[in-house]
C-alpha positions as CSV (number, residue, x, y, z in Angstrom):
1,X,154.7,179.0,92.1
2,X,153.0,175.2,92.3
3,X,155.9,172.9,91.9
4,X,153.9,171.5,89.2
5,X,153.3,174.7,87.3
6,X,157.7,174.8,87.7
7,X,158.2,171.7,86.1
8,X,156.0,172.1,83.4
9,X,157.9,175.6,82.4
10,X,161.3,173.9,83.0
11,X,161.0,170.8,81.2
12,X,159.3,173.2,77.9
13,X,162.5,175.4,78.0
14,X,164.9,172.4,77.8
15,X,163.5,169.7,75.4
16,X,161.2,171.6,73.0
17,X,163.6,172.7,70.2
18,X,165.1,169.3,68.8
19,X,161.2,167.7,69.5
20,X,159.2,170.1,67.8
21,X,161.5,169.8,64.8
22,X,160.3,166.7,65.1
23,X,156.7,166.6,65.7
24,X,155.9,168.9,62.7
25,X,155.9,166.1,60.0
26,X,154.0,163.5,62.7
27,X,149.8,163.1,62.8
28,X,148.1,164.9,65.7
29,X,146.4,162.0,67.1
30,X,145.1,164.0,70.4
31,X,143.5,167.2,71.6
32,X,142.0,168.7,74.9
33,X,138.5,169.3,72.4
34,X,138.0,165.6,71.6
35,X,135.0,163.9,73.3
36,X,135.7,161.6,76.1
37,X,133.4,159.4,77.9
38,X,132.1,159.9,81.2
39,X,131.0,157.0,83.6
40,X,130.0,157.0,87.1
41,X,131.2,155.0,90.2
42,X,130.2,151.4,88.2
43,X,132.1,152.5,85.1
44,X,128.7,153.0,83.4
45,X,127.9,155.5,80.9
46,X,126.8,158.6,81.6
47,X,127.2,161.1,78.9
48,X,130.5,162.8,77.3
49,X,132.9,165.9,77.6
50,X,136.0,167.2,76.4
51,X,139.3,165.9,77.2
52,X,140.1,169.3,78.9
53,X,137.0,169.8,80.6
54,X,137.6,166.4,82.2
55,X,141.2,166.8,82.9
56,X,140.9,170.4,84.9
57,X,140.5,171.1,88.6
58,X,139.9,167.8,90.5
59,X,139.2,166.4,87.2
60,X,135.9,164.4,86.1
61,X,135.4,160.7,86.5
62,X,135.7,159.1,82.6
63,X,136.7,156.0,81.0
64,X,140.3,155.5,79.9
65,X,142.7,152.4,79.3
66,X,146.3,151.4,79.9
67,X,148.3,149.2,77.4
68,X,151.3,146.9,78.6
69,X,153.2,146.0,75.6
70,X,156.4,143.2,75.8
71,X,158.5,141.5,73.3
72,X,159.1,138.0,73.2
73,X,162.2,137.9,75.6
74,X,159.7,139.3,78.0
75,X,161.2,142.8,78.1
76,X,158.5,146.1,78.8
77,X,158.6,148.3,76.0
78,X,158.4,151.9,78.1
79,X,157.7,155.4,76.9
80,X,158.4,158.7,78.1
81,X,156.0,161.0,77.8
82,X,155.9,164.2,75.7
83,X,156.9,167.5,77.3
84,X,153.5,168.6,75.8
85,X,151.7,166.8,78.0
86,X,149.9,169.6,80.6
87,X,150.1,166.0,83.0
88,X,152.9,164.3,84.1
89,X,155.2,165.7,80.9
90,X,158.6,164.0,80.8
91,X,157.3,161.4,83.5
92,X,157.9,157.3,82.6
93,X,155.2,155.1,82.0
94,X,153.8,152.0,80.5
95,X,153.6,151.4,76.9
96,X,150.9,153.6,75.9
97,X,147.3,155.2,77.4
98,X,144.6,157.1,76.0
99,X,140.9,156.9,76.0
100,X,137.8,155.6,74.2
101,X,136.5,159.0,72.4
102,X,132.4,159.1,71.7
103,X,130.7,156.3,70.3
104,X,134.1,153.9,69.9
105,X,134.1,150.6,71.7
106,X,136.7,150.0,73.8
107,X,138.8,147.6,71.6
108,X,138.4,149.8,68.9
109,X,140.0,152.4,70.9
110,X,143.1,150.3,72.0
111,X,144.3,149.3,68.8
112,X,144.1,152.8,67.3
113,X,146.0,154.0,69.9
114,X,148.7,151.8,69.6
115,X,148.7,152.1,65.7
116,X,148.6,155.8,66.3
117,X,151.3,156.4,69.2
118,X,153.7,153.3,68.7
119,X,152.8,152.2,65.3
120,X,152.3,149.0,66.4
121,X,149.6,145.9,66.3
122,X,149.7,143.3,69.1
123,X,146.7,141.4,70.4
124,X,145.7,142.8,73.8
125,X,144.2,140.5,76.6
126,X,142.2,142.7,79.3
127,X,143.8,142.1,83.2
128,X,141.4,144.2,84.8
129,X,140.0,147.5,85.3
130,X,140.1,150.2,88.4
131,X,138.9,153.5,89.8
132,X,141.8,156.0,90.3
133,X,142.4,160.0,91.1
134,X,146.0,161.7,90.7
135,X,146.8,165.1,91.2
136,X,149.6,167.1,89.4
137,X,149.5,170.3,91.4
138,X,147.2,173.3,89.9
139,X,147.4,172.0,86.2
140,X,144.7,169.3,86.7
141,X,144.4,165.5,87.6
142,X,143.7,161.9,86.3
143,X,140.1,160.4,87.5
144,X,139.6,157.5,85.3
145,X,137.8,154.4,85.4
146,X,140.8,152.8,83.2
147,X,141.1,149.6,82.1
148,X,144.3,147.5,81.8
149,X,145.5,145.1,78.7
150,X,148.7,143.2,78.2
151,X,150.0,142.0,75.1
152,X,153.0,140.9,72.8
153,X,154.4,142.1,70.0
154,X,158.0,142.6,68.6
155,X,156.7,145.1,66.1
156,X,159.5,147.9,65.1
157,X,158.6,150.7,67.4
158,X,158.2,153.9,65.6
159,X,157.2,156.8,68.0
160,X,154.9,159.5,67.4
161,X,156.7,162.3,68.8
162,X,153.7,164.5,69.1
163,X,152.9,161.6,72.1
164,X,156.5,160.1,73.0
165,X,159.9,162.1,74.6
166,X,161.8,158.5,74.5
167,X,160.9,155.0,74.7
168,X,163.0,152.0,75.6
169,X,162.4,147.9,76.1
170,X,163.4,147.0,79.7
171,X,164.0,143.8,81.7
172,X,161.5,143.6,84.6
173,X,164.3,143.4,87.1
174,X,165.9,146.4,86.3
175,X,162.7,147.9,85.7
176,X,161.4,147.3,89.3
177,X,164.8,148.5,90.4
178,X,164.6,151.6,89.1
179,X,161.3,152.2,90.4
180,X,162.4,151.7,93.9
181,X,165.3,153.7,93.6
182,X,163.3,156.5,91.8
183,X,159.6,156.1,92.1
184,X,159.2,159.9,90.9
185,X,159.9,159.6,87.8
186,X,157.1,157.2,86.9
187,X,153.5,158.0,86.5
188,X,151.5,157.5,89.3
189,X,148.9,155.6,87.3
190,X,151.5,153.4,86.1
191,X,152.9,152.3,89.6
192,X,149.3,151.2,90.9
193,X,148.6,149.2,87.4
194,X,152.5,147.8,87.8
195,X,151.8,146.4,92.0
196,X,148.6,145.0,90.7
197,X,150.4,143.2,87.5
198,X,152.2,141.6,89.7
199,X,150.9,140.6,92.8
200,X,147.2,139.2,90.7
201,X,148.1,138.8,86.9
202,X,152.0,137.5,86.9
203,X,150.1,134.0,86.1
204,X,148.8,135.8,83.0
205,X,151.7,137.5,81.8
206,X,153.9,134.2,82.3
207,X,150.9,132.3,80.3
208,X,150.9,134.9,77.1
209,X,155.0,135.3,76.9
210,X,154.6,131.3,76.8
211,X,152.7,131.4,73.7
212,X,155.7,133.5,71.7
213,X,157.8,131.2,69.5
214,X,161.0,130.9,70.9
């Protein structure tokens, strides 16, 4: 058996009872039907598919985004991802990612999402966007165009579990600690968008955690 296809039957059989207690009073915000967009190697626009479609084998280039959300003591709010997530369940990552579905601009998309998954509103600055491809065994892969935002916002966090396993704030030293200690536990998405944070956008980051009242 693909180690992939193991984890993804281990992690069900251990976490699912007390979580799906859980998720059946939360929204569905997310399913493998809804209508993604695709793009080619410029990021532009070239039609639409399902989230599943786009997700299986090698999986399809399409347009996604990655939200990095800290407080005002400059802390990294991070989430653990659902076990119901067919990629990377149970894995750590940033703040919260999704895609733009059909027809829905960008920021459009980025402020539902974090209404929808964190129940949160921050204002989100754009740091950049990249091409990326991930593989998680046999189950299917990430190939996004996906573009990355920062923002602040001490909001109460309030989970939708249908999305979220855990979630905690984190200082960025012990952050970056634990990621060299134990850099398979984090998404691999996550770990290129984190390098480039820092060695390109630290400037920015320093520039908006400025701008909190102290």
């Amino acid at each position: 058996m693909a180690p992939a296809t193991w984890l993804k039957r281990f992690v069900k059989r251990v976490t699912r009872p007390w979580r799906s207690r859980l998720a059946k009073t939360a929204p569905v915000v997310s399913s493998e039907s809804e209508r993604l967009v695709l793009v080619d190697s410029n990021d532009e626009v070239i039609g639409y598919g399902s989230k599943g479609d786009l997700h299986d084998g090698a999986g399809t280039l399409h347009r996604a985004f990655s939200l990095f959300i800290f407080n005002s003591e400059g802390q990294l709010l991070m989430q653990q991802r659902s076990d119901d997530k067919r990629l990377w369940p149970l894995f750590w990552s940033n703040s919260c990612c999704s895609h733009p579905r059909e027809g829905e601009e960008m920021d459009g998309a980025i402020h539902r999402r974090l209404r929808e998954e964190l129940g949160m509103e921050s204002e989100l600055h754009f740091l950049f966007r990249f091409r990326y491809h991930a593989q998680f065994g046999d189950l299917g892969a990430e190939h996004e165009f996906c573009w990355v935002y920062a923002g602040v916002s001490d909001d109460a966090v309030q989970v939708n579990p249908n999305e979220v396993a855990s979630w905690k704030w984190i200082d960025i030293d012990e952050l970056e600690a634990d990621m060299a200690e134990r850099p398979e536990v984090y998404t691999p998405w996550f770990r290129m968008e984190w390098e480039r944070i820092r060695q390109n956008h630290n400037d920015k980051l320093t520039e908006l955690l400025a701008q909190q009242p102290a």
